[in-house]
N, C-alpha and C positions, 0 to 999 in steps of 0.2 A: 502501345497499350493493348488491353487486351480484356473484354467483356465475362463479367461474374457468369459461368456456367453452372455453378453446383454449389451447393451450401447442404455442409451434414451436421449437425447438433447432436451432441450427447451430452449425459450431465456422472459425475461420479462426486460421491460422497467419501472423503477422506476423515480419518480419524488421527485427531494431532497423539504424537507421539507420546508427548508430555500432559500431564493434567493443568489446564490455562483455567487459573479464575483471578478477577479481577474485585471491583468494588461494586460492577453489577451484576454481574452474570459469570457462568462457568461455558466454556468454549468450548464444545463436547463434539462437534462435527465439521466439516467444513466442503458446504456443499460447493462443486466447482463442473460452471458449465463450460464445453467446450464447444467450439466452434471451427470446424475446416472449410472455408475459402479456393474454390479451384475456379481459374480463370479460362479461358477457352485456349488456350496455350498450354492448359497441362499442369501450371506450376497448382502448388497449392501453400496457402497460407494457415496456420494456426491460430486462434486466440485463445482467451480465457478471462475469466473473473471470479469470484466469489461470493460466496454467504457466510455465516459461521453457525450455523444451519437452520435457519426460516427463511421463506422465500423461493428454495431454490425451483419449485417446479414454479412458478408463477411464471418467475425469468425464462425457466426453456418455452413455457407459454407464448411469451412476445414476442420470443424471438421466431420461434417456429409457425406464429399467425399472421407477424404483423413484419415483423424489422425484415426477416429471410425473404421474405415475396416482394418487399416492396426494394430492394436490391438487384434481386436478380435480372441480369441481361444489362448492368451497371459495368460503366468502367472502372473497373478496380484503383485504377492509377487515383483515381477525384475523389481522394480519400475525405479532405476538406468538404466539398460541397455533398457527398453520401451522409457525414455526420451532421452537418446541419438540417438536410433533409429531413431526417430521422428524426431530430431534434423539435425538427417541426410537425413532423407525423405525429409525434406522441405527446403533441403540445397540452392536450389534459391530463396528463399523469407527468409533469416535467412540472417544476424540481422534483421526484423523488428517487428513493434509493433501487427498486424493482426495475426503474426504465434508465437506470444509470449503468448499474453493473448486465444489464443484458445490451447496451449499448456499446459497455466496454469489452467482451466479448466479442462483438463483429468488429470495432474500430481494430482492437490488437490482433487479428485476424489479418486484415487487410493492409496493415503495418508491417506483418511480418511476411507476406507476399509480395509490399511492394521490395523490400529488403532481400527476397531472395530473387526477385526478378531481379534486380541490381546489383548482385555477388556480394552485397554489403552486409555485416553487423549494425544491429539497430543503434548501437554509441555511437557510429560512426555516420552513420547517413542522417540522423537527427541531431548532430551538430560535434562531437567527435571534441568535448574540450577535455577530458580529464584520463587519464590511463587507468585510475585505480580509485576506490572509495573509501573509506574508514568505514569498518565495523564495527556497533556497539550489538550488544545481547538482549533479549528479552527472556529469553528462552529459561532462565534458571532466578529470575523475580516476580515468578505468582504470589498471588495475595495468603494463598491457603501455604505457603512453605515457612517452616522457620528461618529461625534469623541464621542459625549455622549452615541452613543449607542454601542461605543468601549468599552470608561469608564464601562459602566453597567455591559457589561458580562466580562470583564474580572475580578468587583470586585464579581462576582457571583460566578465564577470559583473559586477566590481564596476562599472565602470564603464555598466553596463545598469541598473543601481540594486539588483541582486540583494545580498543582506546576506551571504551566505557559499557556499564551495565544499566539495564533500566528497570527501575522496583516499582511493581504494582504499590497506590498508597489506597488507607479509606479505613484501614484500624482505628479503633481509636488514638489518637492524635499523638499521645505519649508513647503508644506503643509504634509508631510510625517513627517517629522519631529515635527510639532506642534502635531499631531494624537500619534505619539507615545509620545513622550515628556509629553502629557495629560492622559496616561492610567502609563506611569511609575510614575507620581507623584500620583495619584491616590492610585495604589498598593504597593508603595514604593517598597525597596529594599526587595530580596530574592525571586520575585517571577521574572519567567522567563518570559522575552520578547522574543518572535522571529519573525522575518521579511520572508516574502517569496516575491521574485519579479515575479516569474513564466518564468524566461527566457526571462525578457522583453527589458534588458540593451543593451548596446554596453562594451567595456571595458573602456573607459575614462569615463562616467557616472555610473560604477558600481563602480571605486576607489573611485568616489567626494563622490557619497552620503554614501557605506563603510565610510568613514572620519565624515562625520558628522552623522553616526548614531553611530560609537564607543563613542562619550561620553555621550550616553543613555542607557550603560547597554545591550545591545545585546546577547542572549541565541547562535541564529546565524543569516546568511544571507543567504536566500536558494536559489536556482535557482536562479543567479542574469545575469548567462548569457545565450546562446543558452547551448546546453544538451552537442553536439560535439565539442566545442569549450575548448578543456582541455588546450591548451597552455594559453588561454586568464585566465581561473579558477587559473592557475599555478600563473599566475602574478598577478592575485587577490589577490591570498591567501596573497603573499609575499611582497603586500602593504597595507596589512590592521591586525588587531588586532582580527578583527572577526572571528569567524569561520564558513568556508562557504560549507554551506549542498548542496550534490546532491544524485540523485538518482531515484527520482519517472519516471523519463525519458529519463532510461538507460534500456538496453535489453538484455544484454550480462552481464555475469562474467566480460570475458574480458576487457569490459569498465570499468568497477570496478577496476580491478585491475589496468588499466594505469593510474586512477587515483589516486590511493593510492602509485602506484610506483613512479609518479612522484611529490606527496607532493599537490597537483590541489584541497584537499577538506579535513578538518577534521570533516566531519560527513556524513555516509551514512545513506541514506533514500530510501530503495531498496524495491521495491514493490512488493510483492507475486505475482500479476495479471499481472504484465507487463513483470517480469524479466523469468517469463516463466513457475511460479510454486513452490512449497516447496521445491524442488530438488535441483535449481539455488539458490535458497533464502538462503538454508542452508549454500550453497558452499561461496555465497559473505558474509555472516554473520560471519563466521568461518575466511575467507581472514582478513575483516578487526579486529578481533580481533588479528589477528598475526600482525598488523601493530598499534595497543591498538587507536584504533578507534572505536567510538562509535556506535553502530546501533540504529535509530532513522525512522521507515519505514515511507514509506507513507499510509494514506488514510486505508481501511482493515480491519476497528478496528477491528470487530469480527473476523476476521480470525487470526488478527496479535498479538493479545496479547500473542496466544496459542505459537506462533513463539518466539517473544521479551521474554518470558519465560523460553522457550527451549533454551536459548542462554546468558554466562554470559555477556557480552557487550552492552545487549538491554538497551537505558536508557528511553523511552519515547516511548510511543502508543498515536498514534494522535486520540483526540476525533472527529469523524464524524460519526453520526450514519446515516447507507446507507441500513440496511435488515427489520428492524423496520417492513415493510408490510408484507414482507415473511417470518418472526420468531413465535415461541411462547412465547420465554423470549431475553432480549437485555443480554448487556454486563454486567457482573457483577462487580459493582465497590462499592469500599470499603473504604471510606477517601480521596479519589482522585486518587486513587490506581485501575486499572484492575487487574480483578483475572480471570485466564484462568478455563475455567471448566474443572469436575472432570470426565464429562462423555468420554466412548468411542468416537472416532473420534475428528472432530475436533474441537468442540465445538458449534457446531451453531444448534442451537433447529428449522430445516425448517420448517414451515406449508403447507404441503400438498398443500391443500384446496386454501389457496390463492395464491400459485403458480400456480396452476393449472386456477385460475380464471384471470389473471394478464397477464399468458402468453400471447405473440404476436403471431397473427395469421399466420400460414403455416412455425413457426418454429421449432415445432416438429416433430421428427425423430427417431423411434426403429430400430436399425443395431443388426444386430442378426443372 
């Protein structure tokens, strides 16, 4: 083992490729702090998280006053006991989302140091069960597209080997219905549809249109209500046929687990960047397979294949590609299939160079 020598933070603001709007909001930034890890040995480790763009300096805030100092001269190796520390350092602002994704930040940092101390890929040193993922799409079902330009990419998808697409809902309800109705006749049967509402319903409008989107073939129904509203998911669940996904907007195990305990969702989508880290990730990954629940994460790709890999219950890595500027090679995909890489760490090939040039001014920070 080998004691945290240096910690440097930066933050760069990405602009998605594509124009992302859903049923609440238009995704117009994606602020991503970065995190380098170097242990008195020399290695160094990388992390990251996101915003989709509020927040983002708050997070290099914590980390650069509170989480960085109170690390350093830490054994890198006691990745475990550093996150629960933390956990408890920042016991008045825990549960929330500012001290989750600048947690997730150091924890995938120091995951991916331990993984290059140990010549491993992170699928394979975090449990090494699956070679490959299934892909489905996000990328070509925003809420603002038409219906033909729904049609198009999801018979693109199919036809790339991808097994399903997933459509923003929150139109009015006929009109939701015509947009998917139009891409399942399109793709016929066997390829998966999935609906995400983003949190936008009440519960009497997420039973009606649940009702009328079960005889379209439904993959599932995601966020169809507020994130803290388990009782309302509860009764969801157990008036509809669908299966209804949460997760991208949970921040806790905890929360995870009251929903599995109380039957409120059969598919998690727990996010590496929000839920606090690889550490939490692994822990709600593992819960829900003791309750033979599926893991289907959010958003991540590159991070999350290497995860949905490490884990036999992953069914689905959501395509969005979000590092594209800051990379030297994307995801690796094979038939419609993510394949997590073979190298040390966590998979992601940084570019230097254009991180360095990208970054946002007066975000960087050497604690040392």
């Amino acid at each position: 083992m080998a004691r945290i020598d240096r910690i440097e933070i930066l933050m760069v603001d990405l602009q998605p490729k594509v124009k992302r709007v859903d049923a609440i909001q238009s995704f117009v930034s994606q602020e991503t702090p970065i995190v380098r890890i170097t242990d008195a040995d020399g290695v160094t480790g990388t992390g990251y998280s996101y915003t989709i763009g509020t927040g983002g300096p708050s997070v290099m805030k914590l980390i650069e006053r509170t989480l960085a100092p109170a690390i350093l001269g830490r054994e890198a190796e006691e990745i475990e006991r550093i996150w629960r520390d933390l956990l408890f350092l920042t016991h008045a602002t825990t549960v929330g989302a500012i001290t989750a994704i600048a947690m997730a930040a150091i924890d995938t940092a120091l995951w991916d140091l331990r993984c290059r101390r140990a010549g491993l890929p992170l699928h394979r040193l975090a449990g090494g069960a699956q070679g490959s993922v299934p892909l489905y799409t996000t990328e070509g079902g925003w809420l603002h597209l038409p219906e033909d330009a729904l049609v198009e990419d999801a018979l693109k998808a199919k036809a790339e080997g991808f097994g399903g697409a997933k459509l923003k809902v929150g139109r009015p309800i006929h009109e939701d219905v015509a947009r998917i109705t139009a891409v399942r006749e399109a793709v016929g049967p066997g390829f998966e549809i999935f609906t995400d509402a983003n949190q936008a319903f009440a519960i009497d409008e997420a039973i009606r249109r649940a009702r009328a989107y079960e005889p379209l073939d439904i993959g599932w129904l995601e966020e169809p209500l507020p994130a803290d509203d388990i009782d309302g998911h509860l009764r969801l669940s157990r008036s509809t046929s669908l299966p209804i996904a949460v997760g991208e907007s949970l921040y806790s195990p905890s929360h995870f687990r009251e929903y599995l305990q109380r039957g409120a969702c059969s598919v998690v989508q727990v996010d590496v960047g929000r839920i606090g880290g690889i550490t939490p990730w692994l822990k709600v990954a593992h819960l829900a397979e003791c309750f033979n629940v599926a893991v289907c994460p959010h958003f991540l790709m590159e991070l999350h294949v290497s995860l949905c890999a490490a884990v036999p219950n992953a069914r689905w890595v959501e395509y969005i590609p979000q590092l594209d500027e800051i990379t030297t090679t994307g995801m690796r995909i094979d038939g419609g299939r993510a394949i997590p890489s073979e190298e040390p760490g966590l998979g992601i090939a940084w570019n230097s160079e254009a991180i360095a040039r990208l970054a946002v001014a007066g975000s960087q920070a050497v604690i040392q």
